[in-house]
N, C-alpha and C positions, 0 to 999 in steps of 0.2 A: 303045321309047317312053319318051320320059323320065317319073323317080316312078313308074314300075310296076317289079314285081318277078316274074319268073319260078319260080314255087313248083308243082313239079309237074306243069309244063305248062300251069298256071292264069294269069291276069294280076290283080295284089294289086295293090292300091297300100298304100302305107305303112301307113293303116289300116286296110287289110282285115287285115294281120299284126297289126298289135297287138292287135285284137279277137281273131281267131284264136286268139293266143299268153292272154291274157285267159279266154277259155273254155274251154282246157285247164289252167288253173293253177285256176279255178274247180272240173272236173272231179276234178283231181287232190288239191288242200287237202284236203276231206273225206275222202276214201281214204288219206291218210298219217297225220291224223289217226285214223282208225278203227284203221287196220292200220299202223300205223310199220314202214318196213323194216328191221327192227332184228333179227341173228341171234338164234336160239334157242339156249336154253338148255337144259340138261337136266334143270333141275326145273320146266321149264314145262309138261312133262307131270303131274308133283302136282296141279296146280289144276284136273284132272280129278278124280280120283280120293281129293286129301286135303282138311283142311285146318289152317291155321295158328294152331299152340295157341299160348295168351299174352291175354296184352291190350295193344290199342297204346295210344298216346300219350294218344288223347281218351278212353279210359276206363279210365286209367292210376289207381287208390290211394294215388299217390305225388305227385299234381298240387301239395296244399297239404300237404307237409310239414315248411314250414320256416313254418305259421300258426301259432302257439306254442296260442295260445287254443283250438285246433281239437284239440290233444295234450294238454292240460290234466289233470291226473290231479282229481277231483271224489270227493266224500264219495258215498259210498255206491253208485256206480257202478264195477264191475270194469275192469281194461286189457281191451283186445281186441285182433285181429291187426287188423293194419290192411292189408298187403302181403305177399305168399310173392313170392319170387323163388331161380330154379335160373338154373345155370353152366354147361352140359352138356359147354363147354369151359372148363377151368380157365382166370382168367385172361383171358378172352373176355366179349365182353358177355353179362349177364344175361337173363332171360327173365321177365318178371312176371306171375303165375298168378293166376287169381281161388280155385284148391282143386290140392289136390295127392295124391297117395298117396303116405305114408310107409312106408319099409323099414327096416330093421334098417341099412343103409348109407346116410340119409338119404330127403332131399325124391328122389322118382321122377326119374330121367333129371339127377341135379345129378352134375356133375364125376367124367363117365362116359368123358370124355376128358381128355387132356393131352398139350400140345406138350413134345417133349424136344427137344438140340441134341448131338450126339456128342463126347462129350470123347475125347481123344487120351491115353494115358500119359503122366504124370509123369515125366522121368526124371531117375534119380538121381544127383544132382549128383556131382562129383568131389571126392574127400575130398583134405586138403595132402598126404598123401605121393600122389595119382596115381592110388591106386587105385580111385576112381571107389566108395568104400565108405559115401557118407553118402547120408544119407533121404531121397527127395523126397514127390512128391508132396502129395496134402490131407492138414493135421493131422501130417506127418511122416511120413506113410507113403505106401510108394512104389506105383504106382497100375503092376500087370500086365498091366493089358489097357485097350480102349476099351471105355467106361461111356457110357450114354445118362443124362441130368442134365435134370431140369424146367424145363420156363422158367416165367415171370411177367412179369407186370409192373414188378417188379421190378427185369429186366436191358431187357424188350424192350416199351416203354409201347405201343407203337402195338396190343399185343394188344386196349387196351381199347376199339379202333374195327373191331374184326372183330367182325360182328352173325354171330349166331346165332338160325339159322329152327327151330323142330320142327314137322313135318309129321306131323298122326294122320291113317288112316285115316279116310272119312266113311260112313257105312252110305246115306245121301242120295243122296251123288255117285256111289257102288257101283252101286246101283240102275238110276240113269239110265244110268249104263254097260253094263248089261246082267250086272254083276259082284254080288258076294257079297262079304263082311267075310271071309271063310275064304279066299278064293283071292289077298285083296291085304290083306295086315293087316300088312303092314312098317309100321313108323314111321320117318320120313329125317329128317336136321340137313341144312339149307345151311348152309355159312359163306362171309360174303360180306364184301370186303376191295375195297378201293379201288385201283385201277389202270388206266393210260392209256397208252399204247404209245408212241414217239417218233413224230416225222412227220405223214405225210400220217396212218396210219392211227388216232393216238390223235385228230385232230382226225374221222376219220368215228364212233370210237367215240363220242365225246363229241354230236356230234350226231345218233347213236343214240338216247343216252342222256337224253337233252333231249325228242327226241321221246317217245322210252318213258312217262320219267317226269317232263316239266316242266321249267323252265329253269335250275329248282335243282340237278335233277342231274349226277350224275359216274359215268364207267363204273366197274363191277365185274366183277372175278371173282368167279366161285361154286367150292367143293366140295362134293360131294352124296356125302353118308355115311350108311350102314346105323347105326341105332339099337340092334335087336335084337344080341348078339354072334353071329356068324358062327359058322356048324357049319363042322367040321373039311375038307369036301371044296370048301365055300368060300373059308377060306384059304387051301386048296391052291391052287385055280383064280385067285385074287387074286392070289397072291403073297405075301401076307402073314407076318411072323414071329412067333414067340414070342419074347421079349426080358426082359430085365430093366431096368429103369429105377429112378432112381433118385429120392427124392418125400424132400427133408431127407436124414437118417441110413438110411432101409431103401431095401432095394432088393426091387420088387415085378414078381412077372413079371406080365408086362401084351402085348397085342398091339400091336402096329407096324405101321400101316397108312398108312406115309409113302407106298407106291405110287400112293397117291389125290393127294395132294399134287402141287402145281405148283410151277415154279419161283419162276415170278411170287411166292407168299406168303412165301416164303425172301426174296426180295429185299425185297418190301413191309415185314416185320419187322427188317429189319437185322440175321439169324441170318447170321453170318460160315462155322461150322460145317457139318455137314448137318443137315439138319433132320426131326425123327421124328414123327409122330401117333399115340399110345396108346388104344389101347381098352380101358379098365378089364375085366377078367376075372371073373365073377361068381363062379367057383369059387378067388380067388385077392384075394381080400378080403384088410386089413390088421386086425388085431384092434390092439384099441384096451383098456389096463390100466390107464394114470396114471388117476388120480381117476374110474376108470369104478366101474359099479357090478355087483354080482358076477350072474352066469349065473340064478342064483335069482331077485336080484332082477328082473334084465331082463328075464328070459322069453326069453335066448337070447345067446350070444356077442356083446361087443359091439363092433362093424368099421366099417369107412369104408372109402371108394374112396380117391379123387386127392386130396379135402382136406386140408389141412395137420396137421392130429390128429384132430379130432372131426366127427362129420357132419353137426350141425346147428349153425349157429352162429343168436344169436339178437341181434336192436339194438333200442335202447327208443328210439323216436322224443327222447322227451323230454330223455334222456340225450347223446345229439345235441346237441341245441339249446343245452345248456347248456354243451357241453364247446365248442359251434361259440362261444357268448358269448366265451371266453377267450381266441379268436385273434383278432389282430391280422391285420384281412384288406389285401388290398390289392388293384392289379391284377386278378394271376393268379388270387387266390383271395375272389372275392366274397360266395359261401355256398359251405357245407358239406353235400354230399349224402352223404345215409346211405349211399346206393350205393358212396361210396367204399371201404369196408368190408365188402364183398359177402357181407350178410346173407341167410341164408333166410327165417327169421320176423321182419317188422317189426312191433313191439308201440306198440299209443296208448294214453294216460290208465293209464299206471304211475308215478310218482313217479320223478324222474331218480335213476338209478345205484344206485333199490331191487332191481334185478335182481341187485348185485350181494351180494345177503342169500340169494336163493331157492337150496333143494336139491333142490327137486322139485315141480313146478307140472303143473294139470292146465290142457288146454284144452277147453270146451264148446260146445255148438252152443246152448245156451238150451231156449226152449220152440218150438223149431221141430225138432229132434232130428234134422235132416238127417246129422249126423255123431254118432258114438258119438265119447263121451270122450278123448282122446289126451294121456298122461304123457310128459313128459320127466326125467328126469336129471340138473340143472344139474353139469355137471362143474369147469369153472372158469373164472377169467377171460380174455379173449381177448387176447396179447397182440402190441401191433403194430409190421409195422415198416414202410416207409419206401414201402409201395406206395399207402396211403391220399393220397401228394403227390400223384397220377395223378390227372387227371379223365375221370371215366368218359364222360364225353359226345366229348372230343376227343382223349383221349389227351396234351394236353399235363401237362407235370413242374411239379410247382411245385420249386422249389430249396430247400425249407427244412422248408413247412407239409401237414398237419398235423403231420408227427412231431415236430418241436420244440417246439408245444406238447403235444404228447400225453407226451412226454418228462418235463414239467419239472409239468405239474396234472395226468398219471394217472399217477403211479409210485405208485402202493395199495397193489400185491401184494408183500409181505415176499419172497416163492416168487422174484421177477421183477426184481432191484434194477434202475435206469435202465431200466426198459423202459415205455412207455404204455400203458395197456390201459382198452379200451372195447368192448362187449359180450360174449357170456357163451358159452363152449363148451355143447352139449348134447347127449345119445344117447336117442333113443328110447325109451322101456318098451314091452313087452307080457305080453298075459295069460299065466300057465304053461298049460306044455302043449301049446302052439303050436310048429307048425315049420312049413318049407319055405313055399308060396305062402302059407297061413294067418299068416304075419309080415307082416301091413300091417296099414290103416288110411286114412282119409282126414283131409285138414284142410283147413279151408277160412278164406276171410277172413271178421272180423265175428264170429269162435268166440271167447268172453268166458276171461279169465285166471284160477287160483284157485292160488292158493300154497297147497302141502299138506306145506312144510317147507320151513323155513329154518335158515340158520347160517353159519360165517365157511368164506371159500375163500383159499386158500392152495395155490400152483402149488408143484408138489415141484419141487425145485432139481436 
C-alpha cells in the first residue's frame, strides 16, 4: 500500500516513524545525559574512595591578584600569606592549597617528582693528527655513559598544560564503602595531558568528551601514580629502577618509573629522546650549604628534593606588580602572573622587593592559634631564567618577556651579574631536638608575617 512502511511486520505510515523515532530519542537524551557512554578511567574508582585536595578556580586566592589596592602594604598592619601553591611534578602545573605541612625538604608533596629525557654520550671528537684525542662532551668533558638530564619548561613549555590531580584518602567515603583509613590510605597524583587520536576514533573521543564534560571540552589521557614511595618488593613487581638523574650539576639517585608512562605523553611534549619519571627518594635527599643555615641553627640538615636549590621559594604579591609595571606588554603578554615563577608562599601587604632585606621571618596564625609559629631562613635571591616567558595557563612562549626586562630592572645581586632576580630562596627552621616524623609543621593561608632579622644578600659567585 502506498505511504505505508513495513516496520516489523507492523504497518507505519510516515508518521507513525517519526513519532516512534521521536519517543526513543526522548527516552534515550536523558540516559546519555545521566550516564555518557564515555570509557573509563582508572581514577574513576578514587571518587569512591578519595578526594581531590587543592582549591579550584572559584575559591581560588589568586583571583584578584593583579588588584594593586587589595596588596597594598598599610601602616600598622603585618603582610600575610595570601596563596600556598605545590608542584608535585616539577615543571607541571601547580596545585593551590588553602594549609599545607611543612618538612625539612619543603611545602608536603612539592616536586616529589621529575620528568628526565636520556642523554646519549658525548663523543670525542677527533683531534688534527687522527687520533680521535680531544674533549667532548658538556664543559669539555667527555660524557662515558648515558645520563638521565631534567626537563623544564625550559626546553618542553607544553609541561605547563599537564594538570596535576592529588587524591587523599576520605575517612567519609571509607565509611560508606564499608572501609577503614588503615586498609586504603594511599595518596594518588593523576596527570592529565591533552590528546586526540587521528580519524574516526579521535572524532568519537572527542565527543566522549563533550558529553563527559560539556562542549568545551577535549579528550585526555591520564597517568595514575602512587604518592607514598614504593617498598622495595613493589618496585620489584613494577619494574621500576634505581637511577641517577641529573637536577643542574649533582646527580641524584632517584626512582624511574617511566613504566607507568605512555607513549602518547612523550609525543604530546615533544621529548625526541626517551622519556623517564622520577620519584624523589626520601632517604636520598640533596643537602643544601650555599647560604643555608648551620644544623644548630635549623634544627636539622638542610635538603630539598627536585627544586632548583632551595625548597621554599617565596613571591611578594606586590613585588610582582611593580616589576609586571616595567614591561612593556603587548599581545602575548597582557599581565603578569605570579604563577609564572612558581612560588610556594604568596605574601600580600609587604612593601615591594622589602623581602629582599628579610634574614629570617616568622609566620603566625594570630589570635585564633590554629597553627604554631613557623621560621624560615631567607637564604637569598631567586635568580631567573627564561622559563618565566611560559604562560602557565597555556603553555604558550613569549619570545623575549619577562626575561629581558627582568634582565635589564633586576640585576641587584652583585653575587649574580646579568642575571634578573625576583623572589627570595627559603629553608625551613625547626625546634632543636627534633628529628624524624617530629620535623614538620603546619602553614596555612591568612598566617600574618614578622620579620625577626634582616640584612644584605649576596648569591656566592
Amino acid at each position: 500500500m502506498a505511504g505505508l512502511i513495513d516496520l516489523e511486520g507492523l504497518n507505519l505510515d510516515a508518521n507513525g516513524v517519526f513519532m516512534l523515532g521521536m519517543t526513543i530519542l526522548a527516552f534515550l537524551i536523558p540516559i546519555v545525559l545521566i550516564l555518557p557512554p564515555v570509557p573509563l578511567q582508572k581514577s574513576d574508582a578514587l571518587v569512591q574512595t578519595h578526594s581531590l585536595a587543592g582549591l579550584g578556580a572559584a575559591k581560588s586566592n589568586l583571583k584578584k591578584q593583579h588588584a594593586a589596592a587589595a596588596h597594598a602594604a598599610r601602616d600598622g598592619q603585618p603582610a600575610a600569606i595570601q596563596s600556598l601553591v605545590i608542584y608535585p611534578v616539577k615543571s607541571c602545573r601547580g596545585i593551590e592549597l588553602g594549609k599545607s605541612k611543612v618538612l625539612p625538604h619543603g611545602l608536603q608533596h612539592d616536586r616529589i617528582y621529575t620528568f628526565a629525557q636520556l642523554r646519549s654520550p658525548f663523543p670525542a671528537p677527533v683531534a688534527a693528527d687522527g687520533s680521535g684525542s680531544g674533549k667532548g662532551g658538556k664543559d669539555g668533558k667527555e660524557e662515558e655513559e648515558e645520563c638521565w638530564d631534567f626537563i623544564t619548561q625550559r626546553q618542553f613549555a607544553r609541561l605547563a598544560t599537564v594538570v596535576v590531580e592529588l587524591w587523599l584518602p576520605d575517612e567519609m567515603k571509607l565509611r560508606r564503602q564499608g572501609l577503614n583509613l588503615k586498609s586504603t590510605r594511599e595518596t594518588w597524583m593523576i596527570l592529565r595531558f591533552p590528546w586526540r587520536e587521528r580519524g574516526w576514533r579521535g572524532w568519537l573521543e572527542a565527543m566522549a568528551a563533550k558529553l563527559a564534560g560539556g562542549l568545551r571540552a577535549e579528550p585526555q589521557r591520564e597517568v595514575l601514580l602512587p604518592v607514598d614511595f614504593p617498598s622495595e618488593q613493589e618496585i620489584e613487581e613494577r619494574g621500576y629502577t634505581h637511577e641517577n638523574v641529573r637536577i643542574w650539576k649533582e646527580r641524584v639517585r632517584a626512582l624511574n618509573m617511566e613504566k607507568d608512562l605512555s607513549e602518547e605523553l612523550r609525543l604530546y611534549l615533544g621529548v625526541s629522546n626517551r622519556l623517564g619519571l622520577f620519584r624523589l627518594d626520601p632517604a636520598a635527599l640533596r643537602e643544601v650549604h650555599a647560604c643555608a643555615p648551620s644544623k644548630e641553627t635549623a634544627g636539622c640538615q638542610s635538603v630539598t628534593g627536585f627544586q632548583d636549590a632551595y625548597p621554599v621559594n617565596i613571591q611578594n604579591l606586590n613585588s610582582v606588580q611593580q616589576f609586571s609595571s616595567e614591561i612593556l606588554k603587548d599581545a602575548g603578554l597582557k599581565t603578569l602572573d605570579v604563577l609564572r615563577f612558581r612560588p610556594n608562599i604568596i605574601l600580600s601587604g609587604a612593601p615591594a622587593y622589602e623581602e629582599e632585606t628579610w634574614k629570617k621571618i616568622c609566620l603566625k596564625s594570630g589570635s585564633s592559634g590554629l597553627y604554631n609559629p613557623v621560621r624560615f631562613h631567607i637564604a637569598c635571591r631567586t635568580t631567573r631564567c627564561k622559563l618565566p616567558n611560559v604562560d602557565p595557563a597555556d603553555g604558550t612562549r613569549h619570545p623575549s618577556e619577562p626575561d629581558r626586562t627582568l634582565r635589564k630592572v633586576r640585576n641587584v645581586d652583585e653575587g649574580a651579574p646579568l642575571k634578573g632576580c625576583l623572589g627570595m630562596q627559603s629553608i625551613p627552621l625547626f625546634d632543636k631536638g627534633l628529628s624524624g616524623d617530629d620535623l614538620e609543621t603546619w602553614i596555612g593561608v591568612g598566617m600574618t608575617l614578622e620579620v625577626e632579622e634582616t640584612g644584605k644578600h649576596v648569591i656566592p659567585k
